[in-house]
C-alpha positions as CSV (number, residue, x, y, z in Angstrom):
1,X,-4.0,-14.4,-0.8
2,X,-3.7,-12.5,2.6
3,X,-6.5,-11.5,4.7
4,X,-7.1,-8.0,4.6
5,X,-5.3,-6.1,7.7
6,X,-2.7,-3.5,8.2
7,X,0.2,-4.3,6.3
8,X,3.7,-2.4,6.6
9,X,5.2,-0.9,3.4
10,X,8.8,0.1,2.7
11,X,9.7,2.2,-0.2
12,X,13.5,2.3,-1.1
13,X,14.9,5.7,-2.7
14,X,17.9,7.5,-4.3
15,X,18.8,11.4,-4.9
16,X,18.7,12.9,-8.2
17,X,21.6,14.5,-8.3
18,X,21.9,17.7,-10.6
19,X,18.8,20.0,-9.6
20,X,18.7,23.0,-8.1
21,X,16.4,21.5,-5.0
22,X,16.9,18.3,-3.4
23,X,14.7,15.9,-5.0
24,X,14.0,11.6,-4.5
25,X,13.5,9.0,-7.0
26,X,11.1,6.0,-5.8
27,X,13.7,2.5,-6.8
28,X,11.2,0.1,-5.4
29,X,8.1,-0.3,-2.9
30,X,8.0,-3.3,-0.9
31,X,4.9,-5.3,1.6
32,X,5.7,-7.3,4.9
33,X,3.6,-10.1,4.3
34,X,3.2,-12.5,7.6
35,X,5.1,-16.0,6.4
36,X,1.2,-18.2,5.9
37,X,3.4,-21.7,6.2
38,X,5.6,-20.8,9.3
39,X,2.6,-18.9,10.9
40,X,2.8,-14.7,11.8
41,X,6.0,-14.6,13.9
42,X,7.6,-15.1,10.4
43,X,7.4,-12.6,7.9
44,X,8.3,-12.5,4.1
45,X,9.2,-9.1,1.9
46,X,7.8,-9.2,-0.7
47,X,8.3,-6.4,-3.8
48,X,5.3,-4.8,-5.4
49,X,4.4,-2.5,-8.1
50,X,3.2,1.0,-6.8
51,X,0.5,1.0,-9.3
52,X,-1.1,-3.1,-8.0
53,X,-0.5,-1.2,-4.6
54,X,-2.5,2.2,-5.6
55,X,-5.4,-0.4,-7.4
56,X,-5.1,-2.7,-3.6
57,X,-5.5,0.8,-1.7
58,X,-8.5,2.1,-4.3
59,X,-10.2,-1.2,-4.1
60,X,-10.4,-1.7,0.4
61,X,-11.1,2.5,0.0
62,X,-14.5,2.2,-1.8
63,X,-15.4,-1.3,0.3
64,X,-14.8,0.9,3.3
65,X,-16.7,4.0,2.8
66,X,-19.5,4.6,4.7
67,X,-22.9,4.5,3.0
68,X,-25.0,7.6,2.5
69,X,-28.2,7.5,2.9
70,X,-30.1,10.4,0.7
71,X,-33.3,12.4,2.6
72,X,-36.1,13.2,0.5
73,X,-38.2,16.0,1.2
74,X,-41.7,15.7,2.1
């Protein structure tokens, strides 16, 4: 486990070749993780599936909103 923070992600691409408009295909996503045994000046890359990323993202969104306090009328 990593602390939460601002992490860096990659995402490596190809063209699709054979269309009519110039279109990219997602090959991999990837995290920089800071290295936890050598210390942060070290850092580890570190592959991930987009959708365990979309579910990390989702999850920090709805423990980061703002709460909303509702106003009743008199």
């Amino acid at each position: 486990m990593h602390p939460a923070g601002d992490y860096k992600i990659a995402q490596d691409e190809e063209r699709i070749e054979g269309l009519s408009w110039l279109a990219y295909r997602r090959t991999a996503t990837y995290i920089h993780l800071p290295s936890i045994a050598q210390g942060n000046r070290l850092r580890r890359i570190v592959r991930i599936e987009p959708t365990a990323l979309a579910d990390l993202l989702a999850a920090t969104n709805a423990t980061q909103e703002p709460s909303r306090e509702r106003h009743r009328k008199p």
